[in-house]
C-alpha positions in Angstrom: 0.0 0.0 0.0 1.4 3.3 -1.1 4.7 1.6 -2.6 5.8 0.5 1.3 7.8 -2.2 2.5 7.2 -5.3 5.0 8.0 -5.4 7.8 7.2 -8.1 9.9 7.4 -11.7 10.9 6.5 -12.7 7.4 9.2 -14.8 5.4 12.1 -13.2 3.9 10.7 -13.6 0.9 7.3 -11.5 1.2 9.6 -8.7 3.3 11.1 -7.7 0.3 7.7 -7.7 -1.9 5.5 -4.6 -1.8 2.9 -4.7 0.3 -0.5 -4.2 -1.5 -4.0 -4.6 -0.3 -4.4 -8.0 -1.6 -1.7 -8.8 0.8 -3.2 -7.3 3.4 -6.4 -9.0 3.0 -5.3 -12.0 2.6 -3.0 -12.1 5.8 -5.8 -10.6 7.8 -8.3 -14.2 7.4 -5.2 -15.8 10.0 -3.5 -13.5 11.3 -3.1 -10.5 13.7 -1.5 -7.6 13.3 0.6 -5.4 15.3 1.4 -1.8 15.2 3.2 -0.4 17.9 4.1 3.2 18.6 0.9 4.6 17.0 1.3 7.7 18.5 4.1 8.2 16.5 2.6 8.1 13.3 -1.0 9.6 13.7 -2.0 12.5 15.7 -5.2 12.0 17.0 -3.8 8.8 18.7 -1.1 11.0 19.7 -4.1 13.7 21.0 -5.4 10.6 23.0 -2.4 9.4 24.7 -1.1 13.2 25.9 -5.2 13.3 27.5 -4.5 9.5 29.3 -0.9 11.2 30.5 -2.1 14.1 31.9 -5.1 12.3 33.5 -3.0 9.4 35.2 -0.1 10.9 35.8 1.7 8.2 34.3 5.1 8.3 33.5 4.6 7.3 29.5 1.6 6.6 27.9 2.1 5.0 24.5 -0.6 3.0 21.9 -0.4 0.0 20.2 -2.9 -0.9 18.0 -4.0 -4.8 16.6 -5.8 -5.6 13.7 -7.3 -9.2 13.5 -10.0 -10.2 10.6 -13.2 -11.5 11.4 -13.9 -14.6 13.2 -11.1 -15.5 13.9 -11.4 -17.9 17.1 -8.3 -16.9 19.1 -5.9 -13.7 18.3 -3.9 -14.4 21.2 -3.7 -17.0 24.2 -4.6 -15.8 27.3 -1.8 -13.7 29.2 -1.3 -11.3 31.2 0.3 -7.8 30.6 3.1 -6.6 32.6 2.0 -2.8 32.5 -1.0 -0.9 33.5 -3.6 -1.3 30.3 -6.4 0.7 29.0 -8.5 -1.0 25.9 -10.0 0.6 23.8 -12.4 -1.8 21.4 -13.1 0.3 18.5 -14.7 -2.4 16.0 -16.1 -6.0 16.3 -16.9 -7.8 19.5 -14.8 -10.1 21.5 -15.4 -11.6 25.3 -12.7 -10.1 28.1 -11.9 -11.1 31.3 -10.2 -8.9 33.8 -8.6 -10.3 36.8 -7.6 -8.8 40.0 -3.6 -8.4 40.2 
C-alpha cells in the first residue's frame, strides 16, 4: 500500500515484496496484526495518549494498536500484561476477562 515495504514476521521472501492490499487482505483471514508506537505516526492517537498522561499521571503513555480479521477464534492465548492497560475496542466484539492483580 502506497509503494511500502514489509515489515514483519513474514518470510524473507514476502519482506522484500510490496505490500499491496491483496496482501493485506489475505493475511488478515489468519492472522493479527501489530502496530506499535501509534502515537508516532498519527495525531489523533497521539491527542489521546497526551489526555490518558495528563489524567493518570503516568510516567509514559504509548498505543499499540492490533488488527485481526473476522472470526477468527483466538488472536492471542490468554496472558497477562506486565504494565497498566487501558482498551480501547473500536470495532467487532470479542469476550474479556479482567482479573484482580
Amino acid at each position: 500500500i502506497g509503494g511500502r515495504s514489509v515489515h514483519s514476521f513474514c518470510a524473507v521472501a514476502e519482506e522484500e515484496a510490496t505490500l499491496t492490499t491483496a496482501a493485506v487482505s489475505r493475511r488478515l483471514k489468519s492472522s493479527t496484526w501489530v502496530l506499535s508506537g501509534a502515537e508516532a505516526i498519527a495525531q489523533p492517537v497521539a491527542d489521546v495518549c497526551d489526555a490518558l498522561l495528563g489524567a493518570t499521571g503516568m510516567p509514559l503513555v504509548s498505543c499499540n494498536c492490533y488488527m485481526s480479521g473476522l472470526d477468527l477464534s483466538v488472536t492471542a492465548p490468554m496472558h497477562t500484561d506486565r504494565m497498566d492497560s487501558f482498551i480501547m475496542q473500536t470495532e467487532g466484539s470479542k469476550r474479556w476477562r479482567v482479573f484482580d492483580t
